[in-house]
Steps between C-alpha positions, in 0.01 A plus 500: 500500500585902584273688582443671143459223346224443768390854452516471119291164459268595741450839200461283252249292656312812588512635166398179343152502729420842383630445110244169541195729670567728213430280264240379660333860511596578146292168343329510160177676497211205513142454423349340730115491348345558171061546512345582191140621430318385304665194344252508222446848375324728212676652215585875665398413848801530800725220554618596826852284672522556860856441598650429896855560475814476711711807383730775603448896407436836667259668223235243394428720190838533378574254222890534618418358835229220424445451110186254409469388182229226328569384100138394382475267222169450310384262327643595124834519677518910524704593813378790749753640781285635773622668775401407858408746757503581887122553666437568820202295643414251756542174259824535352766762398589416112285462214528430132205616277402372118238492303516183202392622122471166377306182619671191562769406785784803585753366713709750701813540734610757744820593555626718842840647549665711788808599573578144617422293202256410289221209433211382301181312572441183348267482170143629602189474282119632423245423278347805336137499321283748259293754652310816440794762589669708251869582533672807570508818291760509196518747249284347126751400237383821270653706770171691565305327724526281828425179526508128749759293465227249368446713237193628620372846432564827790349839507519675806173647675581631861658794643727574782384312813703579797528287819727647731701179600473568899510130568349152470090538463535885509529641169232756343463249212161278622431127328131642483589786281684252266242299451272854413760603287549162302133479435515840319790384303788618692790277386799663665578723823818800545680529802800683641656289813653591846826439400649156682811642645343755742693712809427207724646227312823687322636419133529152417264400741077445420223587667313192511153623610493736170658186337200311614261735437604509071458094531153555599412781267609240199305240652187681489592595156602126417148401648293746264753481207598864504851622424692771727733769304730519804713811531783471685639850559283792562676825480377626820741205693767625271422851555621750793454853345258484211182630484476438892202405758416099451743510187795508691556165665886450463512554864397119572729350245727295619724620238555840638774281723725441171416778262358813441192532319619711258771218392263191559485408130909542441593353854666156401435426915148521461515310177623176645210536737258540278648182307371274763194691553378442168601138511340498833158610290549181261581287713197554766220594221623430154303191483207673495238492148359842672808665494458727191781751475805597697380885498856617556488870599209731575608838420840511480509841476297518828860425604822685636711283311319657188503857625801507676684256382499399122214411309716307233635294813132409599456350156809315502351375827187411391710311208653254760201428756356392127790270336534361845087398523566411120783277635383333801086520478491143293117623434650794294205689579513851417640840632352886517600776650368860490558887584283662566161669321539853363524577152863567506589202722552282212808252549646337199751353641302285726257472212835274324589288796189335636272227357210716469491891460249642751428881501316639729241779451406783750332764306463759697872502519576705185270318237229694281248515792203809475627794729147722370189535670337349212473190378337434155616725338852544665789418260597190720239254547554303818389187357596505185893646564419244775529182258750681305738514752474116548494465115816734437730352818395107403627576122798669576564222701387226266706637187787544640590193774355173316405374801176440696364851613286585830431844714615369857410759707176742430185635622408573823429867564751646236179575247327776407180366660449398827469132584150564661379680139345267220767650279796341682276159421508590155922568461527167715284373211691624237830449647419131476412426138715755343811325660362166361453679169840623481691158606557481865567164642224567805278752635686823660573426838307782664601591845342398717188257627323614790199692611596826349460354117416172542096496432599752188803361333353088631197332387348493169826659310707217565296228465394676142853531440596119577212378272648665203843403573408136535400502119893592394792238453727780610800298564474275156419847277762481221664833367278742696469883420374783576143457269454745162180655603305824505178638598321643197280766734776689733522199812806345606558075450771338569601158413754182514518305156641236361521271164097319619396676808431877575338636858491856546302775723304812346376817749377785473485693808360831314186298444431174399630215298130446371532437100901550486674376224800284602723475172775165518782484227805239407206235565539107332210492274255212588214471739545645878284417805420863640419577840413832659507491858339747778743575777265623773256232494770233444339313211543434092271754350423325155714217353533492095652363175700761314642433172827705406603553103722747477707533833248720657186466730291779647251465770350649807281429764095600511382797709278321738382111546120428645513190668167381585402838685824622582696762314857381469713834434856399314644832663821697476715178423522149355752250438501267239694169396485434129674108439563330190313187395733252311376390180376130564790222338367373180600112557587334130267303259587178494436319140233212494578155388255438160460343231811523237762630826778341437820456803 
């Protein structure tokens, strides 16, 4: 044998070795371990799959390197495809997270590929059982109104709630407060978050203690069964010139690597980023029956892609973060978005694209607010063109969007009174029941809980609020509408109505609503269960049987009630709920065998 022929055999042995360790370093991804908790579990509860893996990537959160995928099937035979997700902790590094809607035995597979290969776990199993959870927020079948995916009634009563998201067991939301808030009704909680990808961590890449921190947030909300709107872009991180000092946050975006602010909502880079963010989001807390809303964008015009970029591009954006939650979030819960809250900030484009149209209201940013050194008799009352503010923005919004309506953003110190005066009590009052009167889907999400408003805008107002609420099948109402009603004296009422039920809200901030006449039309004639209903003290003020003849009822409430020795003043407003009472079936005679009957 020549030497090249030694020389070449001795290559092709060589080669062979390293085309065989090759192989051997480019094997099929494999799952190694599958632990599930609990295997018996409630309806709406986590399902949580803890996965050890044997697998090849560089990014753990990039769906192109490492791509986890489960296909749930329940027990009715209804397939769910959820994805799996990396998290950092000192168990295990991939999870898969479910929640059942219906009892019986779901059986499940999971399914990992890399850039290797591909393969699936055998068949897997659970049992799931009733319990007292409700599911997560869907928008009602009439389109107006929210509702569980049990079919069980929603009307929000919270406000903006923000935690801060520094880490595990340091957030400003406390467990303690929860439980306060819950007892006075509180069903649901606002808050903007830290966004995941931070300077530290790049795009593409999660920060797993502000990760960590939103599982335990929805935990404590799980726990008390409280909902979270969760916004997921706050202008200020999206923001490097406008309206400057903590605004202005763009600086600590890891975003500024790839685009510049002004072009973040056309940049097709930062697009496929936020692609995988968002299915990040599902993936890690979609499961979850607090989970309320995907609150999209805070703002947007808080934003330079809005003031120096193009605000028709930011509502094409907002367009595809929704049709891709609409796509991928198999809980279809809904979508909002906002800009912000002067009077000429209103954004009907936005207003078309998401789930629910949510203005917000700031009045002392160009609204009818009193710029006199009177009061009384000034030509702008600052409660009454307080509630008419609400009124007008809700109905503009109502009439012209068909969809559920809400004010997203509102409050705080942007009011004519102060929030240590008993007047800025008062528009907190009214703000409440006049957006209830005029159709919103939950209470205006007033900004923001803490010691500066919290023992005004707290206590008493929302439990009152909540009782009242309670009483209303919002989500199963059948061709709602704006209510035909009037005040016969000079107040204001407003008023949702449909073919058997009517509820409604009368003030007068001049004086009193003490002997008002409250006039409502395009009625079902028949009798109607009438209840008038005091909305400081929190309680049904008189409960009667109406009869209606000719379409028409007029009623009002007394001036004062004495209670044993206690002099019950109705005040400035009242609400009311005036419900039909179905005529009772008249079941057939049946004819009695005699005498002379013949078959």
């Amino acid at each position: 044998m020549t030497r090249i022929m030694k020389t070449r055999n001795i290559l092709f042995f060589v080669l062979a070795i390293l085309l065989q360790i090759d192989i051997l370093s480019a094997a099929s991804p494999e799952i190694i371990r599958i632990r599930q908790r609990p295997d018996t579990i409630g309806l709406y509860e986590k399902f949580e799959v803890s996965l050890e893996l044997t697998c090849e990537f560089v990014n753990p959160f990039d769906p192109a390197d490492i791509d986890i995928q489960a296909e749930f099937t329940s027990p009715s035979g209804k397939k769910w495809k959820i994805n799996g997700f990396y998290n950092l902790s000192m168990s295990t590094l991939w999870k898969v997270r479910f929640s059942p809607d219906e009892t019986g035995k779901w059986s499940y597979s999971v399914t990992v590929r890399d850039k290797n290969g591909t393969v699936t776990s055998s068949p897997q199993s659970f049992l799931a059982v009733s319990s007292k959870h409700n599911g997560p927020l869907q928008v009602a079948s009439n389109k107006r109104y929210l509702t569980h995916s049990n079919g069980k009634d929603f009307y929000g009563v919270g406000f903006w709630y923000n935690d801060g998201y520094e880490g595990f067991g340091s957030g400003r939301v406390e467990a303690a407060e929860l439980d306060r808030l819950k007892s006075l009704g509180v069903n649901f909680i606002s808050t903007f978050i830290t966004p995941l990808e931070t300077w530290a961590t790049g795009v593409g890449r999660y920060d797993q203690n502000i990760a960590g921190r939103l599982d335990e947030l929805l935990q404590m909300l799980e726990e008390r069964d409280m909902m979270l709107s969760l916004n997921l872009w706050f202008h200020s991180y999206l923001s490097e010139t406008v309206w400057g000092g903590g605004n202005v946050r763009w600086y600590v975006n890891p975003y500024k690597q790839i685009t510049e602010a002004k072009d973040f909502y056309r940049s097709d880079e930062a697009w496929k980023y936020q692609e995988k963010l968002y299915r990040y989001f599902i993936a890690r807390y979609g499961y979850s029956r607090s989970l309320a809303l995907w609150f999209i964008i805070d703002e947007v015009n808080g934003t330079d892609g809005w003031v120096k970029g193009d605000s028709l591009k930011a509502a094409e954006w907002i367009g595809k973060v929704h049709n891709y939650l609409k796509a991928n979030d198999p809980w279809n819960r809904p979508t909002t978005g906002t800009r912000s809250g002067g009077i000429k900030e209103f954004w009907h484009e936005g207003y078309q694209i998401t789930d629910i149209a949510a203005r917000e209201i700031y009045e002392a940013q160009g609204f009818p607010i009193n710029r006199t050194s009177t009061i009384d008799s000034a030509d702008v009352n600052p409660l009454i063109h307080s509630y008419r503010n609400y009124a007008t923005e809700n109905q503009k919004l109502w009439h012209g969007y068909g969809k559920p309506v809400i004010n997203g953003e509102t409050g705080y110190a942007h009011t004519f009174y102060e929030p240590s005066m008993p007047g800025y009590l008062a528009q907190y009052h009214n703000a409440l029941w006049v957006t209830l009167a005029t159709g919103s889907a939950m209470m205006p999400f007033w900004w923001a809980h803490s010691r500066f408003i919290n023992d005004l805008t707290v206590n008493s107002q929302l439990t009152s609020l909540r009782r009242f609420t309670d009483r209303i099948p919002f989500a199963h109402l059948t061709d709602i509408k704006p209510a035909n009603i009037k005040c016969v004296k000079g107040g204001d009422v407003y008023g949702m109505q449909t073919n058997e039920l009517v509820f409604g809200w009368v003030v007068n901030s001049d004086g009193d609503v003490a002997h008002e006449k409250i006039t409502v039309s395009s009625l079902k004639n028949g009798k109607y269960k009438l209840a008038t209903y005091h909305t400081w003290r929190g309680m049904v003020i008189e409960q009667t049987e109406v009869t209606v003849t000719d379409g028409t009822i007029t009623f009002g409430p007394p001036y004062m009630r004495i209670t044993g020795s206690q002099a019950r003043y109705i005040g400035q407003d009242m609400a009311f709920i005036l419900e039909y009472i179905p005529e009772p079936m008249q079941l057939p005679v049946k004819a009695r065998s005699g005498k002379g009957n013949t078959k």
